[in-house]
KOLTITOR-275932 format. One record per residue: residue number from 1; y, z, x of N, C-alpha, C in turn. Coordinates in Angstrom, 3 decimals. Last residue first. Example, Ala and Ser with C-alpha at 12.3 -4.5 7.8 and 13.67 -1.06 7.14 Angstrom:
% residues 2
resi 2&n_Y -2.250&n_Z 7.080&n_X 12.850&ca_Y -1.060&ca_Z 7.140&ca_X 13.670&c_Y 0.030&c_Z 7.870&c_X 12.900 .
resi 1&n_Y -5.690&n_Z 7.800&n_X 13.190&ca_Y -4.500&ca_Z 7.800&ca_X 12.300&c_Y -3.300&c_Z 7.800&c_X 13.200 .
***
This chain:
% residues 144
resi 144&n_Y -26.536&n_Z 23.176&n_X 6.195&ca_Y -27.303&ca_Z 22.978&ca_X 7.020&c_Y -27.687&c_Z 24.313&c_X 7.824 .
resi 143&n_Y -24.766&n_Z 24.482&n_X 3.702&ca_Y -26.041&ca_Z 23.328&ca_X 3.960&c_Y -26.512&c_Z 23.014&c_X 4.964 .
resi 142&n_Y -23.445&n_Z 26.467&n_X 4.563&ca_Y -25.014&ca_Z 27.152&ca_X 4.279&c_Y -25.666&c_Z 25.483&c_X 3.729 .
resi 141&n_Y -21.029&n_Z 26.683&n_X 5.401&ca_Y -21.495&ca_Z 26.558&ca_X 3.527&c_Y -22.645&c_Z 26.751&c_X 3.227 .
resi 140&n_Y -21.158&n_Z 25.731&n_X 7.860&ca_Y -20.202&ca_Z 26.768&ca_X 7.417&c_Y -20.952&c_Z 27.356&c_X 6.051 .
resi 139&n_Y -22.274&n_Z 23.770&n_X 7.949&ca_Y -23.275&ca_Z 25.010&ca_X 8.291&c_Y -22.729&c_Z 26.069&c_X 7.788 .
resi 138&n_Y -20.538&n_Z 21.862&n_X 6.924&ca_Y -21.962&ca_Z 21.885&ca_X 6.380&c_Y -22.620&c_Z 23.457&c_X 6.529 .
resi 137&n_Y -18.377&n_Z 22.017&n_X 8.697&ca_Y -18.284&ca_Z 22.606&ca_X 7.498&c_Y -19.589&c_Z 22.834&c_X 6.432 .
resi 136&n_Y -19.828&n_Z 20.848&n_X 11.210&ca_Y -19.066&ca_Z 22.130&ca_X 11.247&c_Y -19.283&c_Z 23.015&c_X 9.600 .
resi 135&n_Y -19.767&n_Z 18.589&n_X 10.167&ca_Y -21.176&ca_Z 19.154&ca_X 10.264&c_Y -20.698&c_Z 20.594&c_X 10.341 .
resi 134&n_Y -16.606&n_Z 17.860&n_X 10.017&ca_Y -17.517&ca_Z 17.937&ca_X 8.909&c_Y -18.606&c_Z 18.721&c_X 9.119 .
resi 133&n_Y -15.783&n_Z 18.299&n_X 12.278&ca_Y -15.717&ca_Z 19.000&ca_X 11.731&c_Y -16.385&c_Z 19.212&c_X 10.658 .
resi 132&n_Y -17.676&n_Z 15.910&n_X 13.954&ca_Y -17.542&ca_Z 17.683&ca_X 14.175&c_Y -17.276&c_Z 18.629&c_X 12.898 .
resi 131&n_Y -16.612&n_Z 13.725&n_X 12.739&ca_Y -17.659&ca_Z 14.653&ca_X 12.460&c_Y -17.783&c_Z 15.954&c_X 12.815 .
resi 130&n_Y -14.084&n_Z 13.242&n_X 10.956&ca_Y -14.000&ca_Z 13.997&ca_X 12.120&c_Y -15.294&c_Z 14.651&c_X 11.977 .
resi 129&n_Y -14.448&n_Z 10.524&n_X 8.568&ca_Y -13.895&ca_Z 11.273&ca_X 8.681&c_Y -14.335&c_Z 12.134&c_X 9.932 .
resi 128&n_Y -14.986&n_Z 7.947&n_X 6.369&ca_Y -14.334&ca_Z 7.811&ca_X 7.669&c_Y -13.751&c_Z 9.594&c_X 8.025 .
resi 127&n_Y -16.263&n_Z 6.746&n_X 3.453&ca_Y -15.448&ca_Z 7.793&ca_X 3.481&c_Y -15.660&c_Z 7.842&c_X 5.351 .
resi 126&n_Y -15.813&n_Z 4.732&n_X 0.503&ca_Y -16.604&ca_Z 4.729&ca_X 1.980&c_Y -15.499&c_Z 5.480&c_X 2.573 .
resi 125&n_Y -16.236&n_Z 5.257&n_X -2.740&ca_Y -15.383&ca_Z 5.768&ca_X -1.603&c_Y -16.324&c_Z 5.540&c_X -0.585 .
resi 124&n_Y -16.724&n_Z 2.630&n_X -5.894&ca_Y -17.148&ca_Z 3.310&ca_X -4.675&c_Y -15.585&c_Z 3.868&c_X -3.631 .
resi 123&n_Y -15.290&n_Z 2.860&n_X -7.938&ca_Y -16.600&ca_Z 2.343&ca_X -7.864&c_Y -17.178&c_Z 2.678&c_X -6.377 .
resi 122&n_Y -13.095&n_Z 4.759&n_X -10.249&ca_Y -13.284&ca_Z 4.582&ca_X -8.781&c_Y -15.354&c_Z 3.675&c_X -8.867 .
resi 121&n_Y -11.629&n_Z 1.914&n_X -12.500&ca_Y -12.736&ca_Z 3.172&ca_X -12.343&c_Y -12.628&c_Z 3.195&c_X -10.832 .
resi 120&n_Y -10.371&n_Z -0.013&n_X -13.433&ca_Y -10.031&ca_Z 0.922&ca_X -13.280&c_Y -10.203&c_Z 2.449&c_X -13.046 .
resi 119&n_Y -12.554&n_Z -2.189&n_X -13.388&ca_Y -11.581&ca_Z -2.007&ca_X -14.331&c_Y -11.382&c_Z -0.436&c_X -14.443 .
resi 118&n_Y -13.064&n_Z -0.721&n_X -10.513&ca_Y -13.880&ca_Z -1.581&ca_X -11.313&c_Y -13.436&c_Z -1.506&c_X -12.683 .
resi 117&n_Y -12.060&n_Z -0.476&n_X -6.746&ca_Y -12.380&ca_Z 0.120&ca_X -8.308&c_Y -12.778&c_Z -0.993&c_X -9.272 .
resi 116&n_Y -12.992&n_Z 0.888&n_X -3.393&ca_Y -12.866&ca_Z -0.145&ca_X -4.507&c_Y -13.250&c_Z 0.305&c_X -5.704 .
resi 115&n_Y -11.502&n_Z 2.220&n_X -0.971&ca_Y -11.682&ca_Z 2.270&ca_X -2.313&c_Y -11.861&c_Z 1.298&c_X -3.207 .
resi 114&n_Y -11.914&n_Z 3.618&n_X 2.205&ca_Y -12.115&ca_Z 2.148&ca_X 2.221&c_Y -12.510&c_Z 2.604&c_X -0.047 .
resi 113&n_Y -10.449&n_Z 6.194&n_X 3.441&ca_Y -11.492&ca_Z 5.579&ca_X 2.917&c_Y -10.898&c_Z 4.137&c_X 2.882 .
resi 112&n_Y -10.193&n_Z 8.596&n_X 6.520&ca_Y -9.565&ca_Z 7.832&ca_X 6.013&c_Y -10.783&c_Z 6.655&c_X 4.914 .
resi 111&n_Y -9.446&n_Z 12.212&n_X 7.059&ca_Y -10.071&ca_Z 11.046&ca_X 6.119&c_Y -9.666&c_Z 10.135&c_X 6.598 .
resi 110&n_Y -9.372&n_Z 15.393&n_X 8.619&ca_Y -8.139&ca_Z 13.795&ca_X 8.180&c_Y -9.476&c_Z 13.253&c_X 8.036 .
resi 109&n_Y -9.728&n_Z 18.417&n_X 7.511&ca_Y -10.529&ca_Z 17.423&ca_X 8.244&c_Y -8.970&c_Z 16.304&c_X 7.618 .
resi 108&n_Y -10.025&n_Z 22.103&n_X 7.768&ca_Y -9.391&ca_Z 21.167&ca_X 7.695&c_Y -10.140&c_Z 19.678&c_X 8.304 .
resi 107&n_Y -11.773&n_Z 24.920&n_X 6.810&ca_Y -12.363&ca_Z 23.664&ca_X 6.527&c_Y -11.145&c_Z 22.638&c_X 6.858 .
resi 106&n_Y -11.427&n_Z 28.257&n_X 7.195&ca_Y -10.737&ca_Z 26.932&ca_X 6.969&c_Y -11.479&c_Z 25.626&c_X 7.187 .
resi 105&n_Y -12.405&n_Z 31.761&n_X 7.166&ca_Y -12.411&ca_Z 30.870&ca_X 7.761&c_Y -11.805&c_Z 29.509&c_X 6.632 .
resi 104&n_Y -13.219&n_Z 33.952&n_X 5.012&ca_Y -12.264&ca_Z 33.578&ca_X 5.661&c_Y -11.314&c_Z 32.611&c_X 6.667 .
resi 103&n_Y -15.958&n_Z 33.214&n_X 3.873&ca_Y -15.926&ca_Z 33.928&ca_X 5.638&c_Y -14.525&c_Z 34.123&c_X 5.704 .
resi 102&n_Y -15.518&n_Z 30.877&n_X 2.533&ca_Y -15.470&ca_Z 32.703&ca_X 2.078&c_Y -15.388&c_Z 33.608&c_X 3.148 .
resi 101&n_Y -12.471&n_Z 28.716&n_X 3.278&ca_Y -14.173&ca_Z 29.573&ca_X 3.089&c_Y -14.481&c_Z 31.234&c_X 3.093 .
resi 100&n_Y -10.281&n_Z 26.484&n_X 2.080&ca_Y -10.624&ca_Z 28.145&ca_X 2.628&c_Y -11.960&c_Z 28.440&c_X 2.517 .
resi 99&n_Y -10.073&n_Z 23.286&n_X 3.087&ca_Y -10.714&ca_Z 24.139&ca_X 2.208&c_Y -10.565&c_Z 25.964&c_X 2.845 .
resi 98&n_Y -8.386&n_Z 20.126&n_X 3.132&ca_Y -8.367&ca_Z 21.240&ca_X 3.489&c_Y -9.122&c_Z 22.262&c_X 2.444 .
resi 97&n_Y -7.572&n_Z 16.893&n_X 4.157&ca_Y -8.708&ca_Z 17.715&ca_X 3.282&c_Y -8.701&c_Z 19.164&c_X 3.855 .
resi 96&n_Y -5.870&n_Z 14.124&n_X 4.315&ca_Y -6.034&ca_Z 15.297&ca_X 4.186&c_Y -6.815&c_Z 16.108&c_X 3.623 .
resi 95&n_Y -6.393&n_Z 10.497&n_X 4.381&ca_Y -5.783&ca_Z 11.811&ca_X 3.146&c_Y -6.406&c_Z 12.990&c_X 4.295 .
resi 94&n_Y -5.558&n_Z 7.106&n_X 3.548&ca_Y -5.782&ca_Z 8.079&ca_X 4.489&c_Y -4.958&c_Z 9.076&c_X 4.033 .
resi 93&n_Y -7.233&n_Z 4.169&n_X 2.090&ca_Y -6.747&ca_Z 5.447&ca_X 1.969&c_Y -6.865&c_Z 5.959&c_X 3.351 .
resi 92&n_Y -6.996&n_Z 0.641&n_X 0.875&ca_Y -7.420&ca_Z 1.410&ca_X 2.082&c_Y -6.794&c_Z 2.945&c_X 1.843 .
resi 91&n_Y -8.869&n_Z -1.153&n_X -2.166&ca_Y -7.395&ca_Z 0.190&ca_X -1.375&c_Y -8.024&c_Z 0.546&c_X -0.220 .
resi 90&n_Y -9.925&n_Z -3.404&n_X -4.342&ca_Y -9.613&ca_Z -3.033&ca_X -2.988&c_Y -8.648&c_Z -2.081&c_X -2.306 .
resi 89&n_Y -8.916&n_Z -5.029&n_X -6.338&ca_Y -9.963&ca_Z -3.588&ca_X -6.591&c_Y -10.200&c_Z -3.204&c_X -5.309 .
resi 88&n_Y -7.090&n_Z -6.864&n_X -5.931&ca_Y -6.490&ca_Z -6.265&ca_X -6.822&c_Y -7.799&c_Z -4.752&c_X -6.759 .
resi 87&n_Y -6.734&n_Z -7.952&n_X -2.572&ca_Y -7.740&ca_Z -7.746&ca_X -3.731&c_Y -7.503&c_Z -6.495&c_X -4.749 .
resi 86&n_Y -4.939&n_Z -7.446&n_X -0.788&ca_Y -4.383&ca_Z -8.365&ca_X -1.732&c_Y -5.443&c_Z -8.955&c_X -2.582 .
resi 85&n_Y -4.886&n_Z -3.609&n_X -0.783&ca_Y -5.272&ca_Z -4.990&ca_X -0.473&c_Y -4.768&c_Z -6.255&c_X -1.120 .
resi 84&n_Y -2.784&n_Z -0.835&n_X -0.881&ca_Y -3.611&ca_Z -2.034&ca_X -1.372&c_Y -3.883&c_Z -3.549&c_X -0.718 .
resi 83&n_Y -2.918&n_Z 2.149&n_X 0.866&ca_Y -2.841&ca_Z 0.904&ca_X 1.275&c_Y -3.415&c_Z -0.222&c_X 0.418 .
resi 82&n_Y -1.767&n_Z 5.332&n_X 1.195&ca_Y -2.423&ca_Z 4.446&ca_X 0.280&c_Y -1.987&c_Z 3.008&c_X 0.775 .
resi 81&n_Y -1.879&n_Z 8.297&n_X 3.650&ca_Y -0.801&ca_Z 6.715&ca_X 3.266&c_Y -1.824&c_Z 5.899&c_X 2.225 .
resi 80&n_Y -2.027&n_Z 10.884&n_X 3.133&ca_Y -0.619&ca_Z 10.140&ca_X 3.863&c_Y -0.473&c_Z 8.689&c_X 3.445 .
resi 79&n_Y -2.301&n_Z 13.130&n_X 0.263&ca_Y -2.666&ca_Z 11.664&ca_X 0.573&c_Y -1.343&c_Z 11.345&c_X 1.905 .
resi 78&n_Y -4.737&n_Z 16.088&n_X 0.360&ca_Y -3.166&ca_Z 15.463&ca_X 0.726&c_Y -3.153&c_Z 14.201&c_X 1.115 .
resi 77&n_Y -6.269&n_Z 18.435&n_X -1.328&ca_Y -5.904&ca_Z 17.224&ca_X -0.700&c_Y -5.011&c_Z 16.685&c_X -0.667 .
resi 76&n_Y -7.160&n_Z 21.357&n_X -0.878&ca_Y -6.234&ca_Z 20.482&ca_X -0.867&c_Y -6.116&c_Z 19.314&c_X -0.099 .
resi 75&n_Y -8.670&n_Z 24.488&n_X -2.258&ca_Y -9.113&ca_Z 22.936&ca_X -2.040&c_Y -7.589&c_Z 22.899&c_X -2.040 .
resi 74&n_Y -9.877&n_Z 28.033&n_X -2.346&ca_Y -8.835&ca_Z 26.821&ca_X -2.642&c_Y -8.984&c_Z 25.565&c_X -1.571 .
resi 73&n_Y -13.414&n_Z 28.359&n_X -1.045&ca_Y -11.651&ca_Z 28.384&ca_X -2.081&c_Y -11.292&c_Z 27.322&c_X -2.462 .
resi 72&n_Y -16.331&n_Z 27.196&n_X -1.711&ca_Y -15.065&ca_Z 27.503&ca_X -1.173&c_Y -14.545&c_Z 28.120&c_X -1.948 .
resi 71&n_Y -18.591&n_Z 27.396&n_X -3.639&ca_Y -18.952&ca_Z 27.420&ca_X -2.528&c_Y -17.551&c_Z 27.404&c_X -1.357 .
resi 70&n_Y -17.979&n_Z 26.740&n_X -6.440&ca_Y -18.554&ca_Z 28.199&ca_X -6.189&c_Y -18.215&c_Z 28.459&c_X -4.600 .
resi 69&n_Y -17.146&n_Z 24.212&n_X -5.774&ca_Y -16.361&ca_Z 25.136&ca_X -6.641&c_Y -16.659&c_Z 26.780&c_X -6.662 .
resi 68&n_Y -18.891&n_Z 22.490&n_X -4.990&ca_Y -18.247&ca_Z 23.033&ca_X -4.125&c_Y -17.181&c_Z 24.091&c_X -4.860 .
resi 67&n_Y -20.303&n_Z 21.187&n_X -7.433&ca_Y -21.094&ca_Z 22.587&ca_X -6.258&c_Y -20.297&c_Z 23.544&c_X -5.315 .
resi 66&n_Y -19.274&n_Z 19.176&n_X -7.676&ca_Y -19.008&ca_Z 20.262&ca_X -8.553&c_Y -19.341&c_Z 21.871&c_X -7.945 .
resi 65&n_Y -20.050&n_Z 17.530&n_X -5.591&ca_Y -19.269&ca_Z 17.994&ca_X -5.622&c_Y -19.064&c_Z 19.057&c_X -6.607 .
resi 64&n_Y -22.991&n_Z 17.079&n_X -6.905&ca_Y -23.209&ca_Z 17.265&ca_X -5.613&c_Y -21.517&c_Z 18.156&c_X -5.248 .
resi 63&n_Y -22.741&n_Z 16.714&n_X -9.678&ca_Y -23.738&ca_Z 17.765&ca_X -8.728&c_Y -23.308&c_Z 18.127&c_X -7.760 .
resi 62&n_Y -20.996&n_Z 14.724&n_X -10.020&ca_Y -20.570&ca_Z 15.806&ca_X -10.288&c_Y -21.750&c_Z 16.941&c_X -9.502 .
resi 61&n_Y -22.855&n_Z 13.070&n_X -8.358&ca_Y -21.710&ca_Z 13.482&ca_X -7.999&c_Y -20.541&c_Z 14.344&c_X -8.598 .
resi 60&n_Y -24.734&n_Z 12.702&n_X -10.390&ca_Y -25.272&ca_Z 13.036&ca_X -8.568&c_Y -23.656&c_Z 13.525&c_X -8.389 .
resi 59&n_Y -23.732&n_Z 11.652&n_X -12.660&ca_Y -24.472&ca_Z 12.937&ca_X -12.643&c_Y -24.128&c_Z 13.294&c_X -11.149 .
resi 58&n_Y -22.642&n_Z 9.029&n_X -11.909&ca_Y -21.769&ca_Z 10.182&ca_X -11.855&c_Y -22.707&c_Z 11.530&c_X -12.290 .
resi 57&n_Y -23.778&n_Z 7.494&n_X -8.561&ca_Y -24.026&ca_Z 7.753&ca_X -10.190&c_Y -22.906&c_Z 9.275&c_X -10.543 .
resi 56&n_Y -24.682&n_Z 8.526&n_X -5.841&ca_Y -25.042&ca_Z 7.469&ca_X -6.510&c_Y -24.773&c_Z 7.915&c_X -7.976 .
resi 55&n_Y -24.207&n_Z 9.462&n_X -2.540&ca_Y -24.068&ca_Z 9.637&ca_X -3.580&c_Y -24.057&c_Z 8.922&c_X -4.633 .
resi 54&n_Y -24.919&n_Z 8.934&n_X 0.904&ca_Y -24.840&ca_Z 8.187&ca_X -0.278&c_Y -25.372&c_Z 9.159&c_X -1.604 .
resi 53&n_Y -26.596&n_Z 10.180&n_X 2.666&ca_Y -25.162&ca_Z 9.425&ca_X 3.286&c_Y -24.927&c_Z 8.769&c_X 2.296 .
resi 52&n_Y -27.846&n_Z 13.822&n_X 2.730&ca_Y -27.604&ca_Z 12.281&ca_X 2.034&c_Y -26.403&c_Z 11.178&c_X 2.234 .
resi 51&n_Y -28.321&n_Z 15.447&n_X 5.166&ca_Y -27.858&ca_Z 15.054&ca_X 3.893&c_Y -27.067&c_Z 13.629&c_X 4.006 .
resi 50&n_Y -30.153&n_Z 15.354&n_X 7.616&ca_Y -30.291&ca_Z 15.872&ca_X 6.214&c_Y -29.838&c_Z 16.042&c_X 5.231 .
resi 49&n_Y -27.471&n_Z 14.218&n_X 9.561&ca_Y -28.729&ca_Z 14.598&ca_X 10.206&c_Y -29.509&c_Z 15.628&c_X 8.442 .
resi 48&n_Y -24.302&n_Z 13.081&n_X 8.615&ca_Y -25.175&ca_Z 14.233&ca_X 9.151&c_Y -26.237&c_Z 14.013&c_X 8.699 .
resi 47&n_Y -23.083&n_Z 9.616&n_X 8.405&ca_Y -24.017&ca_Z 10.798&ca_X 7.769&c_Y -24.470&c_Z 11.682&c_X 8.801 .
resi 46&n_Y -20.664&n_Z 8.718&n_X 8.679&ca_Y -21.051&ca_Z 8.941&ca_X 9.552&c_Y -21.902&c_Z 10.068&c_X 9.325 .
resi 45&n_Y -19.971&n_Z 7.153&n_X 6.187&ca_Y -20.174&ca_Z 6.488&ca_X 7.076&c_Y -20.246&c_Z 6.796&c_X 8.127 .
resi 44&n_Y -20.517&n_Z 8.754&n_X 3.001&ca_Y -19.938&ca_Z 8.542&ca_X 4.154&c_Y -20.732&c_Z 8.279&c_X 5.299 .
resi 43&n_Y -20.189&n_Z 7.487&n_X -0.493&ca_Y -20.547&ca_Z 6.814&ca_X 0.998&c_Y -19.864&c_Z 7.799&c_X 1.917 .
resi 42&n_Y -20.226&n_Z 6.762&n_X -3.552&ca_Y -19.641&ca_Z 8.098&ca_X -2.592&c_Y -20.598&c_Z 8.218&c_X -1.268 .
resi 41&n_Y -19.929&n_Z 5.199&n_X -6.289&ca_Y -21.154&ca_Z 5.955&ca_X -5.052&c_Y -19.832&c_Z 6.319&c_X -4.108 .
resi 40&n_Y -20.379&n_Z 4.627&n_X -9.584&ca_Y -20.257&ca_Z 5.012&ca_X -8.885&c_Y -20.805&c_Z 5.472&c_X -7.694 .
resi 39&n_Y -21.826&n_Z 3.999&n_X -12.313&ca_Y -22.497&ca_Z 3.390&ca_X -11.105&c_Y -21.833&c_Z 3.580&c_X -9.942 .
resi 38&n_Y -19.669&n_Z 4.633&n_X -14.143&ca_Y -21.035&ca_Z 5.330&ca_X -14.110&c_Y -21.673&c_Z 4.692&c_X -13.212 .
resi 37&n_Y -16.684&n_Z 5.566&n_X -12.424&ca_Y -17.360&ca_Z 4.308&ca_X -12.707&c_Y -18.856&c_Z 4.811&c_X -12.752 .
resi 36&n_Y -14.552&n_Z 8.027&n_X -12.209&ca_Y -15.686&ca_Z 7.417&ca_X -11.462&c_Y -16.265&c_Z 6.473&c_X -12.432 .
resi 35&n_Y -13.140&n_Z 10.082&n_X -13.128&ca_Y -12.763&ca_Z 8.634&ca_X -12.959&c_Y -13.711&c_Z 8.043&c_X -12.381 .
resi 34&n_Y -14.688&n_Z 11.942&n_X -14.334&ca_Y -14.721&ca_Z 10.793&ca_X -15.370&c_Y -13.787&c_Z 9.448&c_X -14.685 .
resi 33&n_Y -14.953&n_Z 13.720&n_X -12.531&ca_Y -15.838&ca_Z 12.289&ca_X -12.536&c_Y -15.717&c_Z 11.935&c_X -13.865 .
resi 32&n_Y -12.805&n_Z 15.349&n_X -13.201&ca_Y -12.882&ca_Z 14.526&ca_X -11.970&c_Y -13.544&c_Z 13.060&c_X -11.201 .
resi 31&n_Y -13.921&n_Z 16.841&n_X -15.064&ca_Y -12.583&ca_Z 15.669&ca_X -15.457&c_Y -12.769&c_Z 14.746&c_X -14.655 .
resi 30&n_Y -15.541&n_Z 18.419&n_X -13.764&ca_Y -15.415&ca_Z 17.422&ca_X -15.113&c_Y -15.012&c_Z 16.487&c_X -15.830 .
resi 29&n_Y -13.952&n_Z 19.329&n_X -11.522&ca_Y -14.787&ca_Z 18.244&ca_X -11.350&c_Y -15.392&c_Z 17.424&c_X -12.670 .
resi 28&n_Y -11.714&n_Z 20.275&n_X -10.889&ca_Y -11.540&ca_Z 20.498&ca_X -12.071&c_Y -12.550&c_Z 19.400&c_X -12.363 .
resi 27&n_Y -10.444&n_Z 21.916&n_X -8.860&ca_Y -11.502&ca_Z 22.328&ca_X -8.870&c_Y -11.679&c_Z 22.153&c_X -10.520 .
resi 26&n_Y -7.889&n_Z 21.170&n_X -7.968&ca_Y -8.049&ca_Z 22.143&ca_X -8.475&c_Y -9.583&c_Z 22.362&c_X -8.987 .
resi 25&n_Y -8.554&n_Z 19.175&n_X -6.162&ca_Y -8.043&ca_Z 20.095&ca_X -5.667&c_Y -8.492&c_Z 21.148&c_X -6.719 .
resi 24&n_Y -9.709&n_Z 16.932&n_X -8.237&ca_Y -10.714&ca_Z 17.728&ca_X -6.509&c_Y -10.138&c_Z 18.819&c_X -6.205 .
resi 23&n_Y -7.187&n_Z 16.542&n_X -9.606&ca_Y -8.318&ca_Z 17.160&ca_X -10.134&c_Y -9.210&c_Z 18.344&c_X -9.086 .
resi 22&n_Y -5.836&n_Z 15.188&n_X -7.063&ca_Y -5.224&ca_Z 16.482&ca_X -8.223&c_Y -6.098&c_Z 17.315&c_X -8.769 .
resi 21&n_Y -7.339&n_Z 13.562&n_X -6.135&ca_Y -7.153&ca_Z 14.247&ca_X -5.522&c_Y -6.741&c_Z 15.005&c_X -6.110 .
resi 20&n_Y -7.028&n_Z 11.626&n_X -8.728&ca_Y -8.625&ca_Z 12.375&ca_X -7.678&c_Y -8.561&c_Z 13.484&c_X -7.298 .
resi 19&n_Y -4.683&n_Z 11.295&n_X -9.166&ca_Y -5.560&ca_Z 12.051&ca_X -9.680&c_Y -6.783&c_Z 12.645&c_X -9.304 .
resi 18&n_Y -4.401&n_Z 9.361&n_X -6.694&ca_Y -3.400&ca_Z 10.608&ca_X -6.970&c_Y -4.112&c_Z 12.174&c_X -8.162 .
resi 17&n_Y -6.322&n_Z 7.367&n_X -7.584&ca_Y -6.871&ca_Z 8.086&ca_X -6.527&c_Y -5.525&c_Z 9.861&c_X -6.352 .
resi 16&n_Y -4.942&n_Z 6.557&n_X -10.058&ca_Y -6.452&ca_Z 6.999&ca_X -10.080&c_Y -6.515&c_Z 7.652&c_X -9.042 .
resi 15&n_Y -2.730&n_Z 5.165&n_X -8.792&ca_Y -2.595&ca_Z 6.532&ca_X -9.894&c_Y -4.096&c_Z 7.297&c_X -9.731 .
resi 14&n_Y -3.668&n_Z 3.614&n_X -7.453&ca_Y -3.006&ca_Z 4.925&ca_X -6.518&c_Y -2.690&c_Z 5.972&c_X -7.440 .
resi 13&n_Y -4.220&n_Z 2.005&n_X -9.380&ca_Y -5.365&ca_Z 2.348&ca_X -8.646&c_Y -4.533&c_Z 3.494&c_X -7.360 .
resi 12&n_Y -1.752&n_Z 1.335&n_X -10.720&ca_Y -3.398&ca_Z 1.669&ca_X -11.271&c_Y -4.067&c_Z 2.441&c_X -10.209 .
resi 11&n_Y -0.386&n_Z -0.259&n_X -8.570&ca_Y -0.113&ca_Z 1.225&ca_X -9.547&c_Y -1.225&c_Z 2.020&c_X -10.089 .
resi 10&n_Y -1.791&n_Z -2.134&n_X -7.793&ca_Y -1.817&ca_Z -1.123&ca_X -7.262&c_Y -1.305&c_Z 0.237&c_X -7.783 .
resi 9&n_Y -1.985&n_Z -3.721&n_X -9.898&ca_Y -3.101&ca_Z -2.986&ca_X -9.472&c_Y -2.803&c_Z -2.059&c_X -8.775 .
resi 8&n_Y 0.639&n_Z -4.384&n_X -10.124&ca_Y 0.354&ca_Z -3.314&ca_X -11.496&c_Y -1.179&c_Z -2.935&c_X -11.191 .
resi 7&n_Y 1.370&n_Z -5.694&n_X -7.536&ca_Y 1.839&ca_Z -4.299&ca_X -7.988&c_Y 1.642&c_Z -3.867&c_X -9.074 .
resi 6&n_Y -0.440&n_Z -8.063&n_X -8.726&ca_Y -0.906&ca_Z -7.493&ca_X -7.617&c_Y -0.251&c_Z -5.625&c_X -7.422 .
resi 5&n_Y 1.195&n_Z -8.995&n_X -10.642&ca_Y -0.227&ca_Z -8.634&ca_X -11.040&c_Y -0.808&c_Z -7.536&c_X -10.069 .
resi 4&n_Y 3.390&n_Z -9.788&n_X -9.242&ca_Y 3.490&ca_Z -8.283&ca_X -10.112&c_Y 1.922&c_Z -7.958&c_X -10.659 .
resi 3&n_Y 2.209&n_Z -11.741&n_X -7.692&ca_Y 2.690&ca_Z -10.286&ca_X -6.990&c_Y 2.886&c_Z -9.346&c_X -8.180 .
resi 2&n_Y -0.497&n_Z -13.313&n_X -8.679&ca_Y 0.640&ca_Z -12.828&ca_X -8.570&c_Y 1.339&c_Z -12.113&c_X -8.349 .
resi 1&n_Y -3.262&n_Z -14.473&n_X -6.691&ca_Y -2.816&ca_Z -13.482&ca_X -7.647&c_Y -1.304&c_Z -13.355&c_X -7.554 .
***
């Protein structure tokens, strides 16, 4: 592939995930899965013990995330570093995730994904993140 081919994927595809995170934050999940690829999935790779280690399709994942709009505060995600591959649908990510909970309490976790997109769709997030905290945030929320 040619290098400017290769820097107009990556433009693409750090725009898409810059938006992700813009949208996710503001709690604007309608929009949010329209970057998703209708065969989209949403992987994480160190599933808690009753929920689902795989999100499938953009119904399931406006469901499943849209949910979180009632269920926190304010959301923020924060990208440190975007990494393209020298596969034009290939990104490595590492981001920031922060939530307020109604308790008053905080949800912070570091990420890091594995992104591949599909003419310019997210197609899948394999998602790498601090179990503790995560299961932490499950019970926090009343899923587990």
């Amino acid at each position: 592939m040619a290098a400017e081919d290769l820097q107009g994927a990556e433009r693409r595809n750090e725009g898409v995930w810059q938006e992700h995170g813009r949208l996710f934050s503001a709690k604007r999940f309608e929009e949010w899965v329209e970057l998703w690829d209708p065969e989209g999935r949403f992987v994480v790779m160190y599933p808690v013990e009753g929920v689902p280690a795989t999100i499938e399709g953009r119904d399931a994942l406006l469901a499943n995330f849209g949910g979180l709009a009632g269920a926190v505060g304010e959301i923020r995600v924060s990208t440190t570093e975007f990494g393209q591959t020298i596969d034009p649908n290939v990104a490595f990510v590492e981001y920031a995730m922060h939530m307020d909970l109604p308790d008053g309490g905080a949800y912070d976790n570091r990420m890091a994904g594995r992104l591949t997109f599909r003419d310019g769709k997210l197609l899948e997030i394999r998602e790498y993140y601090n179990y503790p905290n995560y299961e932490r945030f499950l019970k926090d929320i009343g899923i587990l």
